[in-house]
ZAMARGU-4260 file (C-alpha; in steps of 0.2 Angstrom, whole numbers, plus 5000, padded with zeros to 4 digits):
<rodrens>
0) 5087/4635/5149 | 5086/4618/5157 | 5097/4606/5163 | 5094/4595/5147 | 5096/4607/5135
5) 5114/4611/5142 | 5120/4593/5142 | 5114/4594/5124 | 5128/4608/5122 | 5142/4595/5131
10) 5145/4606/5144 | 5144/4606/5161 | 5131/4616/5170 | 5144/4625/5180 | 5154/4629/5168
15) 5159/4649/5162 | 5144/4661/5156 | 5152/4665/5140 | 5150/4644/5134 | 5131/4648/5140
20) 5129/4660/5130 | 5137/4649/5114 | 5126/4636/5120 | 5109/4647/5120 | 5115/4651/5102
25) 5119/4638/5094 | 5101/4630/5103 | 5092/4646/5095 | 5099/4645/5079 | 5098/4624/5076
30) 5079/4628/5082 | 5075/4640/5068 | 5081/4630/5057 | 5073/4615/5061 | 5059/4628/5061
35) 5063/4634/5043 | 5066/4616/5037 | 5049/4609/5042 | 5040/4626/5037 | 5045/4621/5017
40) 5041/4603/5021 | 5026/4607/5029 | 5024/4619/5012 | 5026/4606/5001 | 5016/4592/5010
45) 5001/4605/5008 | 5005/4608/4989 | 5007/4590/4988 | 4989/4588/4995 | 4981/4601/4985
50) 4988/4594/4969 | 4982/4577/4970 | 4963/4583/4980 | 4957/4598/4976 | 4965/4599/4956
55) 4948/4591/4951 | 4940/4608/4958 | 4937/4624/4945 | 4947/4635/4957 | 4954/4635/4974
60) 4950/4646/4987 | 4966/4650/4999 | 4964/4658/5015 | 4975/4665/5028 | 4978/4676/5044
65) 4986/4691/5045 | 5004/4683/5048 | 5002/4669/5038 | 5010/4667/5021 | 5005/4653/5008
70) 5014/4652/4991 | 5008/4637/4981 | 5010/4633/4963 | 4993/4626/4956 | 4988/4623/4939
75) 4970/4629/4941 | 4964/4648/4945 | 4967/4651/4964 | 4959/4664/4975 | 4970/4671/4990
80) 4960/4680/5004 | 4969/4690/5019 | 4961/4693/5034 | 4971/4708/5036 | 4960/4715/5022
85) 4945/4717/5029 | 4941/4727/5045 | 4925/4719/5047 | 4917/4702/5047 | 4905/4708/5032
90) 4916/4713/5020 | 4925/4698/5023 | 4911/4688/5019 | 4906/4699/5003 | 4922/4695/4997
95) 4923/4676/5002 | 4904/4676/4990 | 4914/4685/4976 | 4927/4670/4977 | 4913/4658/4978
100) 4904/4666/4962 | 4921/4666/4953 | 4921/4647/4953 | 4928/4639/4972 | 4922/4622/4976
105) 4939/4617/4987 | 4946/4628/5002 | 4964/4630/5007 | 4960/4637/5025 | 4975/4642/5037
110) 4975/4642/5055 | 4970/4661/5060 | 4957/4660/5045 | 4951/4645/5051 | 4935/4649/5064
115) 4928/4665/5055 | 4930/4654/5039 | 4919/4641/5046 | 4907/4655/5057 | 4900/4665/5040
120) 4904/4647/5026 | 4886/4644/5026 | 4880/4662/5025 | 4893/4667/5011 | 4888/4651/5000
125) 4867/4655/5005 | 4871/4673/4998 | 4881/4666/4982 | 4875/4661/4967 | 4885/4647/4960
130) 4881/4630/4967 | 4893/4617/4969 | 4890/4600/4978 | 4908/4592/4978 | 4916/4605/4991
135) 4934/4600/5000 | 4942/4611/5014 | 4960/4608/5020 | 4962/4616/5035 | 4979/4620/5045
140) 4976/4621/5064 | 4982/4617/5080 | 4969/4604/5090 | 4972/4612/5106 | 4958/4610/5121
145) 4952/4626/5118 | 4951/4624/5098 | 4945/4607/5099 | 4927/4611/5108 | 4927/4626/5099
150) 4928/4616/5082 | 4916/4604/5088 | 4901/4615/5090 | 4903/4622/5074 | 4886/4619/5064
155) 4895/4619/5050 | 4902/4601/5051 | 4884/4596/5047 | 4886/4601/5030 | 4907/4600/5026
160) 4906/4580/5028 | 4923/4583/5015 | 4935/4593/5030 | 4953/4590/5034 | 4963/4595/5045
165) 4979/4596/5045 | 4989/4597/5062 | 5008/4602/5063 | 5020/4595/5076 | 5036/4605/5076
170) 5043/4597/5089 | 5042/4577/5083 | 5043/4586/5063 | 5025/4575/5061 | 5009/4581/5053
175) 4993/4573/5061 | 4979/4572/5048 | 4961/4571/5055 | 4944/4570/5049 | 4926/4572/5057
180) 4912/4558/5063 | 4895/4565/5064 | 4884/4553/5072 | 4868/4555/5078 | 4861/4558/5093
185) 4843/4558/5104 | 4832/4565/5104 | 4837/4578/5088 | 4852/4583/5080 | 4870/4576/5078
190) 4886/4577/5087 | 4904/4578/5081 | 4921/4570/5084 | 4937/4570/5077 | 4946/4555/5070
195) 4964/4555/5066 | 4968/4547/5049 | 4986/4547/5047 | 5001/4553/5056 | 5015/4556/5045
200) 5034/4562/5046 | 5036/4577/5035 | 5055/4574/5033 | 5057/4556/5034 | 5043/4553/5020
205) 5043/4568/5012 | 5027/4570/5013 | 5023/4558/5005 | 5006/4545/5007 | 5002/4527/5006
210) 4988/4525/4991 | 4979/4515/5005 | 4974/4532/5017 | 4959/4539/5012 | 4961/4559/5014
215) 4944/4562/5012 | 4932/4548/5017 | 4915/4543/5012 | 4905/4549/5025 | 4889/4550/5017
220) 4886/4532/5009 | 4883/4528/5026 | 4877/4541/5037 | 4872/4531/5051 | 4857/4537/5054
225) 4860/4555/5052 | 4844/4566/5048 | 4838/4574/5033 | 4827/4587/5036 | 4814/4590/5024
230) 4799/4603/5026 | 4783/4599/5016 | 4764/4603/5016 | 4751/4591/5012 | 4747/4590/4995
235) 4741/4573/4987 | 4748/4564/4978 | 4765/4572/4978 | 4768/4573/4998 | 4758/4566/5012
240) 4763/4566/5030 | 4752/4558/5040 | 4753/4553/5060 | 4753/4537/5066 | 4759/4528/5082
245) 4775/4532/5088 | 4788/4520/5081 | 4778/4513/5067 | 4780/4528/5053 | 4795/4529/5041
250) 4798/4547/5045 | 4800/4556/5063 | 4794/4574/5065 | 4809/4589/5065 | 4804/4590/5084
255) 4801/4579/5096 | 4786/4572/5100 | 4774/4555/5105 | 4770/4549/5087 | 4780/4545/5072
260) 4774/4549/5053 | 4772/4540/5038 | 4777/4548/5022 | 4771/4546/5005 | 4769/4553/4988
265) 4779/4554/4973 | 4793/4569/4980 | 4791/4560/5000 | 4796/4545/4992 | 4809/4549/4982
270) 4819/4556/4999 | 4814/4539/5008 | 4823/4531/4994 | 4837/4542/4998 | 4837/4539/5016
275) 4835/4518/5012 | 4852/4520/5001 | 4863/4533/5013 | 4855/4525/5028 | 4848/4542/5036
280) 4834/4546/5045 | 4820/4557/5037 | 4813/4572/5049 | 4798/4583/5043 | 4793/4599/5047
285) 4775/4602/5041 | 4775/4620/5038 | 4759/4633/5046 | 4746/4637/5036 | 4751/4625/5021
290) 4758/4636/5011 | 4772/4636/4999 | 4778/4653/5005 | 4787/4669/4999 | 4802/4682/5005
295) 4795/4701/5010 | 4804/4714/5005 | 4809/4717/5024 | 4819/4700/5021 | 4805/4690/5031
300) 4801/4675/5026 | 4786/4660/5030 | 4782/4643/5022 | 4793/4630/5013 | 4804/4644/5008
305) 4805/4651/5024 | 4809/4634/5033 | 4827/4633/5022 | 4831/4652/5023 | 4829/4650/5041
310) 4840/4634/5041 | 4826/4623/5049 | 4827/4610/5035 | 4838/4605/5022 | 4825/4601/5006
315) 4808/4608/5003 | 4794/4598/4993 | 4778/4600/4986 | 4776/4601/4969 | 4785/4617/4969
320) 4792/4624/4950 | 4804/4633/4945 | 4802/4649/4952 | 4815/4662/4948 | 4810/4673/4961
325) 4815/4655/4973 | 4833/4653/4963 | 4841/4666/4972 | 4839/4657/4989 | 4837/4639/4986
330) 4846/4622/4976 | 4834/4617/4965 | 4837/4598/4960 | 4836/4591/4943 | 4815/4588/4938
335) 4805/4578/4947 | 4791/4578/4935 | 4781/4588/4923 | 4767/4598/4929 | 4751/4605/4918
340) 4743/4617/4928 | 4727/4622/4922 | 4710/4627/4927 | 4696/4619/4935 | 4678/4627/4927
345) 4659/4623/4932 | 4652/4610/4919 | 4640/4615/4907 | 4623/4614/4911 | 4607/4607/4902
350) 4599/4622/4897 | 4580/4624/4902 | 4566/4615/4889 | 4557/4632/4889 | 4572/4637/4880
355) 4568/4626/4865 | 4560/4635/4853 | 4573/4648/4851 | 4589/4635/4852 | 4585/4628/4834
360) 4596/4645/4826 | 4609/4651/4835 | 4610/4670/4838 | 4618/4677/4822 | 4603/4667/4813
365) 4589/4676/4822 | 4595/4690/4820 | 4596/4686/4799 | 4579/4679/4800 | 4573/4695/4812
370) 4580/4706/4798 | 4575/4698/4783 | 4558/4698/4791 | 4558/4717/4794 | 4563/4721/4777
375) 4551/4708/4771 | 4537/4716/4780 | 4541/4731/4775 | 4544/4726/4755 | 4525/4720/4758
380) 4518/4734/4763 | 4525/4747/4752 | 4521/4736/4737 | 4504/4735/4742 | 4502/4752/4747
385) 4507/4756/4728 | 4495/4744/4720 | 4480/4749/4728 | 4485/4766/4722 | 4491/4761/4705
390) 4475/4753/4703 | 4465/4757/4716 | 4450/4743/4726 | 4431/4741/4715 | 4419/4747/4727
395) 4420/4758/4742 | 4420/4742/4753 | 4438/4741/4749 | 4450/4747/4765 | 4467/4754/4765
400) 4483/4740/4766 | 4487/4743/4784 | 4505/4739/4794 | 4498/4724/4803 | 4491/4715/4787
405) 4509/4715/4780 | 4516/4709/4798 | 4505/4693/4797 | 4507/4691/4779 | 4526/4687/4783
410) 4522/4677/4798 | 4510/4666/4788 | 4526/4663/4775 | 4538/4660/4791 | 4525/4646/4799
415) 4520/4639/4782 | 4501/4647/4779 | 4491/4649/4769 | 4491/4667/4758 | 4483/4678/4749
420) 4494/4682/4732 | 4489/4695/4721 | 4496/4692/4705 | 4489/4710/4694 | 4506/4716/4697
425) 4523/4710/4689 | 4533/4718/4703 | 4519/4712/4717 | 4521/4695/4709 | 4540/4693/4707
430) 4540/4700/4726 | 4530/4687/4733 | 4538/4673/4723 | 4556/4676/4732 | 4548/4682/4751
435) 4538/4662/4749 | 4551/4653/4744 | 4562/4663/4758 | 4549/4658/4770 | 4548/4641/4764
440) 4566/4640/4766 | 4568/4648/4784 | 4551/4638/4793 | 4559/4620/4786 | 4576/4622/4792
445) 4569/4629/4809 | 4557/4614/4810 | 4571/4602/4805 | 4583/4611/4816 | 4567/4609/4833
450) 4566/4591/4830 | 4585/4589/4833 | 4584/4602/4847 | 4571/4593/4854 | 4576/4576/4855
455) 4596/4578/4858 | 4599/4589/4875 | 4609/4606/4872 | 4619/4612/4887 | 4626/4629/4890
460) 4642/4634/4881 | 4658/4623/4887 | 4675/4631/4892 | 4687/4623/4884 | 4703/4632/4881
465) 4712/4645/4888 | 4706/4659/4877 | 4689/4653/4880 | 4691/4655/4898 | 4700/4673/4896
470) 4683/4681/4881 | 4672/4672/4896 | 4678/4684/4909 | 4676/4672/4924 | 4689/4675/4938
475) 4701/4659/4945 | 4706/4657/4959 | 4716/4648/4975 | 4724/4647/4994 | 4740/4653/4988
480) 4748/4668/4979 | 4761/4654/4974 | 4754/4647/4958 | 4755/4663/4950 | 4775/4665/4952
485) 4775/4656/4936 | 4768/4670/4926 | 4776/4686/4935 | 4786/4690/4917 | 4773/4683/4907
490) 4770/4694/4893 | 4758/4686/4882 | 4741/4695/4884 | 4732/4680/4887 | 4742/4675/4900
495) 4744/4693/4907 | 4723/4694/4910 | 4722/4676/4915 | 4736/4682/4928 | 4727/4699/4935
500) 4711/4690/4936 | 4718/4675/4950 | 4710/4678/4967 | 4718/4672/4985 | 4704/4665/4995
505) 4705/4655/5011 | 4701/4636/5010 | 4683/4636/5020 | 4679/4651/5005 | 4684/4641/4992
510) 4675/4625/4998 | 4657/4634/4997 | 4661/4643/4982 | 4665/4627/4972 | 4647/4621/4976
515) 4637/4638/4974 | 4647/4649/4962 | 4645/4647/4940 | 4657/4662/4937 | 4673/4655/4945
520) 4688/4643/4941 | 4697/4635/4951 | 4719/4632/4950 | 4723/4612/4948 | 4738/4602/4941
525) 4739/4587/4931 | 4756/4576/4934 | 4768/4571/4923 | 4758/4553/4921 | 4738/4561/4919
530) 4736/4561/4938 | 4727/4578/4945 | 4733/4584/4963 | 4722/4595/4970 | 4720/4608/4983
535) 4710/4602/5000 | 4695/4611/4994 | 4693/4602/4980 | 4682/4586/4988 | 4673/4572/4977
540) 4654/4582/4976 | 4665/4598/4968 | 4672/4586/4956 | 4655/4581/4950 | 4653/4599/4947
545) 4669/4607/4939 | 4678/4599/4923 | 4695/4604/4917 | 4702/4613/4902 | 4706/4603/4887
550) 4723/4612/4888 | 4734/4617/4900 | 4737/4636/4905 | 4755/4634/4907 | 4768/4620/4912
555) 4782/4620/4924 | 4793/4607/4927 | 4793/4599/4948 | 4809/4602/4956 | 4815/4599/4974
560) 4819/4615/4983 | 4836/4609/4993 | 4848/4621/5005 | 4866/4628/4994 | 4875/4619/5006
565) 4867/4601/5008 | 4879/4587/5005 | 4869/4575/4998 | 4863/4585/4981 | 4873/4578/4969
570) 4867/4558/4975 | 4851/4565/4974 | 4851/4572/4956 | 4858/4556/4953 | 4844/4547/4961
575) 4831/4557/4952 | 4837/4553/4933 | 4838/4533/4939 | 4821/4535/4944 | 4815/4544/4930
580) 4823/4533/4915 | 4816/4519/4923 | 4798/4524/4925 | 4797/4518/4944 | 4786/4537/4947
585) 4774/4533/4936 | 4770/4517/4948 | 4774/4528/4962 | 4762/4542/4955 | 4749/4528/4954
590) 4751/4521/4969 | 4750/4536/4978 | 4733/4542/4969 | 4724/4526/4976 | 4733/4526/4993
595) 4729/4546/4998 | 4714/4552/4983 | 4705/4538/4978 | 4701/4534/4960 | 4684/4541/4960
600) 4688/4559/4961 | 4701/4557/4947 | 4687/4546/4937 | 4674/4563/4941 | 4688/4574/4933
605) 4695/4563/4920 | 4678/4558/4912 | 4668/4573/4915 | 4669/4580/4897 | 4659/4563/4891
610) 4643/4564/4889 | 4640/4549/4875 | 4623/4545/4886 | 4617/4562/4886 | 4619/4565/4868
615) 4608/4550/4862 | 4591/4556/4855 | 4577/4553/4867 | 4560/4550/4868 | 4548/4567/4869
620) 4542/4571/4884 | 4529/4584/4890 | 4546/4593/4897 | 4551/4597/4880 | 4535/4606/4876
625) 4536/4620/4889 | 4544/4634/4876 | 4529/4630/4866 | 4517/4633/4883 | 4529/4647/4888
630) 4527/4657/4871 | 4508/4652/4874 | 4507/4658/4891 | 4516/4674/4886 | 4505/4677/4871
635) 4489/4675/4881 | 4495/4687/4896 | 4502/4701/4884 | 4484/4698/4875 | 4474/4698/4891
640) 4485/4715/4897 | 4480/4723/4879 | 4464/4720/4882 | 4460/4726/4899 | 4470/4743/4893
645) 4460/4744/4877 | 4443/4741/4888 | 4451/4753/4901 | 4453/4765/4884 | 4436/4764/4879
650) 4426/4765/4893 | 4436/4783/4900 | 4433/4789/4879 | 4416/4782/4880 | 4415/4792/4897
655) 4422/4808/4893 | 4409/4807/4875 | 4396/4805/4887 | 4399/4820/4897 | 4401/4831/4881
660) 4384/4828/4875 | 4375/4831/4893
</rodrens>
């Protein structure tokens, strides 16, 4: 013991050993209870602190080390972990996501909890399923040297902006409260210090403070320039990076490098609106490939998804949906937007003029007319063959009804000819009376039906709707497995086919096949205000040859995929809805079509179902009468091949006669 200690006792330090050793005691025992006493003040000033900042909270999570024991009263539902529970650091964490999916949004940590607390906070809330963006951590530690750096390096601080720590001082019966500053620093990243809030005396005030201290300060109104890391692909109109002079973009890329990058598009400038009211600095990552991405079964992952799984940003956009098989990893903020997405197919084409004699009756009605005209050739022929043998021809010049004679009777009623009509039979005569008037009827509905075919243009059969698309059996296609995450549970049958037939094709593939292919559709969206954003493939001379469905295949609603554990969700939830009640992204939507698209290319697509010039009657041309010179040409070569083989007939039976008689 030292010299001051024993003048503390009033005695000398030469007195006896036996008023030493009352001395020792009586400093032990006035040191254990100075001990016990601030223990329960210490106790209540942390029950105090928890009533009035964490009651808000659904339940509280409290958290201790082996030898540490925590007793606190608190209205809601409270968690208790021990780390003398768990004999390793995963089963630690598995319990510490049960306490985060049983409802814990604020954190009573203790001292010998404290660092594997922090090491596994963001894996346990990226493995948990309830989301909560107000989190609160009070945290009891000592701010020694060694604890100090080692605090400081944590990553976490990045994403706890609402810590405290709460520093006991037996020896002065004071609590230190402190806080964390995250600042900025070059050329990436953020560094941390500590700021001491209050120091109060745990006795004296009882632990007790002014309304004036702040516990937990606003640190992310103004984030002075921190980063928010966002990881995007190029997809117009909804997110455009593009590089431009070093310091003269809006946006800085994730990694260092000579140019800046100026953002735009609906999502892009939703997040710069964000930066301008929390003063941060936006850094993008443009993922590889362009793709949206997915997770492996091995637990890999690439694209947008794999740049938050991998930590490397804090929110994902590009049009990305709902995805349930993205919920399980990912925030998804509240919509964005309302997304049609639907299918881009070839535009119908004017059908060839040597189609235009057999365009005035559709199908079904040639095939009526075709049967009617058997079964009227037929009627003929057996009614004749009858009458000549009911009463039979005068003379032996008269021949026997053949097949052929009944064949052109009926085509001379079908043109409107001129034709025998033998009357000496009632049945003959009743016959012939209903097969003209039939004929009469079928050549001036087909002549009335060739002058509208030949004066208003017919183009091939349009696609119009979904089910259209699915009884035409084409096949649709894009870069990307992603749009079809959508449609994974569909169960719908036309869905379910329109899903099994999309096709994953690179961007070069797609390009050519959007100019030279008639039996493929292509995947598109149309945006909440009638904007279409459209893969890279899709240049202006495709659009002058695809239209879109009348109707949509399915819908999803936009969202902005964001880390479980970045701070500034609930502001920007909050943002989304101002911005959406106040239709600013319709003129954000607008102005980012004519900024990155162009308005001709949504012009192609929007008008391409009007044809009001096309469908005016027109003036004939020599054009419109090559069916009639194709039916000519193929009567005269059918004729013309008849006759050679009927010549080639006669000449080898004229032959073989010739022989016989030598």
């Amino acid at each position: 013991m030292s010299k001051y200690r024993m003048e503390a006792c009033g005695i000398n330090v030469t007195s006896s050993t036996s008023n030493f050793q009352t001395c020792s005691t009586v400093v032990v025992m006035e040191s254990i209870l100075n001990s016990l006493q601030f223990n329960s003040a210490l106790e209540l000033f942390l029950k105090t602190l928890v009533l009035t900042h964490l009651s808000d909270h659904y339940s509280v999570c409290i958290i201790r080390g082996v030898q540490e024991d925590v007793r606190l009263e608190f209205p809601r539902a409270a968690v208790t972990l021990a780390l003398e529970e768990f004999n390793t650091s995963r089963s630690f964490e598995a319990l510490l996501v049960s306490s985060i999916n049983a409802g814990c949004e604020g954190f009573l940590v203790m001292e010998d909890a404290l660092f594997p607390f922090l090491d596994r906070f963001r894996s346990a809330h990226e493995a948990a399923y309830f989301r909560a963006s107000n989190k609160r951590i009070i945290a009891v530690t000592r701010l020694g040297a060694p604890e100090r750096e080692r605090l400081l390096q944590q990553d976490t601080l990045e994403v706890t902006p609402n810590i405290l720590l709460v520093t006991p001082n037996i020896s002065f019966g004071t609590v230190d409260l402190y806080t964390t500053h995250l600042s900025a620093v070059e050329p990436r990243g953020i560094t941390a210090n500590l700021g001491l809030i209050e120091q109060i005396s745990v006795k004296k005030e009882m632990g007790l403070l002014a309304d004036s201290v702040k516990i937990f300060p606003d640190k992310l109104s103004n984030m002075q320039g921190r980063r928010v890391r966002l990881s995007t692909l190029p997809y117009p109109p909804c997110a455009v990076a593009n590089e431009v002079p070093f310091g003269q973009g809006n946006a800085r890329s994730t990694v260092p490098a000579n140019y800046s990058l100026q953002a735009d598009g609906t999502e892009l400038l939703m997040i710069l609106e964000l930066c301008r009211r929390h003063n941060c600095t936006l850094e993008i990552e443009l993922v590889a490939n362009s793709e949206w991405g997915q997770v492996y079964p091995n637990g890999s992952s690439d694209g947008l998804i794999g740049s938050l799984i991998d930590r490397r940003s804090d929110v994902a956009v590009a049009a990305i949906y709902r995805w349930y098989n993205w919920y399980k990893y990912v925030t998804m903020s509240a919509y964005t937007g309302r997304s049609g997405i639907s299918c881009l197919v070839p535009r119908p084409r004017l059908l060839p003029f040597w189609q235009t004699p057999f365009l005035s009756f559709p199908a079904s009605l040639w095939l009526m007319v075709c049967v009617s005209f058997c079964v009227g050739t037929t009627a003929v022929f057996i009614t004749e063959r009858a009458r000549q043998y009911v009463r039979p021809p005068c003379g032996t010049s008269g021949e026997r009804y053949k097949l052929p004679d009944a064949i052109f009777f009926m085509l001379s009623l079908y043109v409107e000819q001129s034709v025998p009509l033998p009357n000496d039979t009632m049945a003959g005569t009743i016959l012939l009376s209903f097969l003209l008037f039939g004929g009469f009827m079928v050549g001036n509905s087909y002549a009335g039906a060739l002058a509208s075919v030949m004066t208003i243009p017919r183009y091939e059969k349009s696609i119009d709707t979904r089910a259209d698309f699915v009884a035409s059996g084409m096949k649709w296609s894009g870069p990307t497995v992603a749009w079809m995450n959508s449609l994974l549970m569909a169960e719908q049958p036309e869905l379910v086919t329109i899903r099994n037939s999309y096709e994953v094709h690179d961007d070069d593939t797609l390009a050519r096949f959007s100019h030279t292919r008639r039996d493929m559709g292509y995947v598109h969206e149309r945006l909440q205000y009638g904007s279409y954003a459209l893969e890279s493939f899709i240049d202006i001379n495709a659009t002058r040859l695809l239209q879109p469905l009348k109707e949509d295949v399915f819908w999803e609603q936009i969202i902005t995929a964001c880390s479980k554990t970045w701070p500034l969700m609930g502001f920007y939830d909050d943002l989304i809805l101002r911005v959406q009640q106040n239709g600013i992204l319709r003129y954000w939507e607008l102005g980012s079509v004519i900024r990155n698209m162009g308005l001709e290319i949504q012009r192609n697509l929007a008008n391409a179902r009007v044809h009001d010039a096309d469908h005016e009657p027109v003036k004939l041309l020599i054009a419109h009468f090559l069916g009639v010179f194709f039916i000519l040409f193929v009567g005269l070569t059918l004729a013309m091949v008849t006759f050679i083989i009927e010549l080639l007939v006669y000449r080898t039976n004229a032959g073989i006669v010739g022989q016989v008689e030598t």
